[in-house]
N, C-alpha and C positions, 0 to 999 in steps of 0.2 A: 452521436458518439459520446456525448459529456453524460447521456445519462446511460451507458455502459461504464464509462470510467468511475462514476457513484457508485454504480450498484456492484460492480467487480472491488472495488476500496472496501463498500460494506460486509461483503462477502470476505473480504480475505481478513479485515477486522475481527470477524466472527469467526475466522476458523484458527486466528492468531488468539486469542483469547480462550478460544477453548481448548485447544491443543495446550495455550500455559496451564493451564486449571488443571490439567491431565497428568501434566509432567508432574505438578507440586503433588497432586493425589498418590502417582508412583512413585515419586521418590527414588527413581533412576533415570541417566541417560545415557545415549547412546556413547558419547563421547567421555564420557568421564567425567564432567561438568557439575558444576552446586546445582541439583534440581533445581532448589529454590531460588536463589539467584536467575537463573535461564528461565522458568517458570514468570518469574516476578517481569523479567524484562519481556517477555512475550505477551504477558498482559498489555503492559505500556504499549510495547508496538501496535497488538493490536485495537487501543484505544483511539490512539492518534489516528491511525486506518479509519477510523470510524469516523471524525470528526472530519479528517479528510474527504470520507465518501460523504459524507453532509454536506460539507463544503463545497464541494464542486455542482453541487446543481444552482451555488448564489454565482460562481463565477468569479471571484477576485481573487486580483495578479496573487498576491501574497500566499495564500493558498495550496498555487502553481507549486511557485518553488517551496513552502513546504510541503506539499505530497513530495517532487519529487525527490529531497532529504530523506524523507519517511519512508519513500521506496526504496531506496537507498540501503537505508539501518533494518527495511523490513526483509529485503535479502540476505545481509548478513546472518539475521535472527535464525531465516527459512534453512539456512547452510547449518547453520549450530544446530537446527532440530530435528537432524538427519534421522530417520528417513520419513519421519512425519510431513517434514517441511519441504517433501516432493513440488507438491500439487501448490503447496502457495507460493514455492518459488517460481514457477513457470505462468501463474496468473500474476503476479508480480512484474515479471516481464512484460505480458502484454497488456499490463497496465499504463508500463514506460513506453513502448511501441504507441498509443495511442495517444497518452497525455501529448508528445511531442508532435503529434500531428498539427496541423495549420489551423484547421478547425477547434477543434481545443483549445490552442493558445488565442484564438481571438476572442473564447469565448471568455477566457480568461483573463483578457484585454492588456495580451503579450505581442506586441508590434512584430509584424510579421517582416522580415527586410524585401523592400521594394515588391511586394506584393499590395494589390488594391482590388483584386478579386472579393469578391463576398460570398463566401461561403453560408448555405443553410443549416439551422443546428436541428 
């Protein structure tokens, strides 16, 4: 499961970054919004996305809770970049669906409560 939750981060990374590149190139959006501005910050998101999805195949706690921050800011982004930002809103979700599972967080070395089962990664 951790190395689905990498490779969906690195993926929505990629399509958060290029979807900004697109905005700034047209120089419209749907909402009325500073391309460049919205543009610039969808870069970032999807930077962070990236380093995120690198991140989670080392596994540390800190990580955790920043992807799940970044998931966080990278839905708000996915709503602002309607209707581009379909598809990475809804992999963004089952991004959060996963990270939060028991197996993730231990790989993550996020104490699971009163659980002592061992999960395989």
């Amino acid at each position: 499961m951790v190395t689905l939750v990498g490779t969906l981060l690195l993926v929505i990374g990629f399509l958060s970054i290029l979807e900004g590149y697109m905005v700034i190139q047209n120089e419209s959006t749907l909402l009325g919004m500073d391309p460049f501005s919205l543009g610039i910050f969808s870069l970032l998101v999807g930077l962070a996305l990236m380093i995120c999805g690198l991140a989670a195949f080392y596994g540390n706690f800190f990580f955790w809770y920043l992807t799940l921050a970044i998931c966080f800011v990278a839905l708000i982004n996915s709503v602002l970049m309607v209707p581009e930002g379909l598809v990475r809103f809804v992999l963004i979700l089952i991004v959060l669906t996963y990270i939060t599972r028991p197996q993730v967080k231990e790989h993550f070395g996020i104490n699971n409560q009163g659980s002592t089962k061992s999960y395989s990664r």
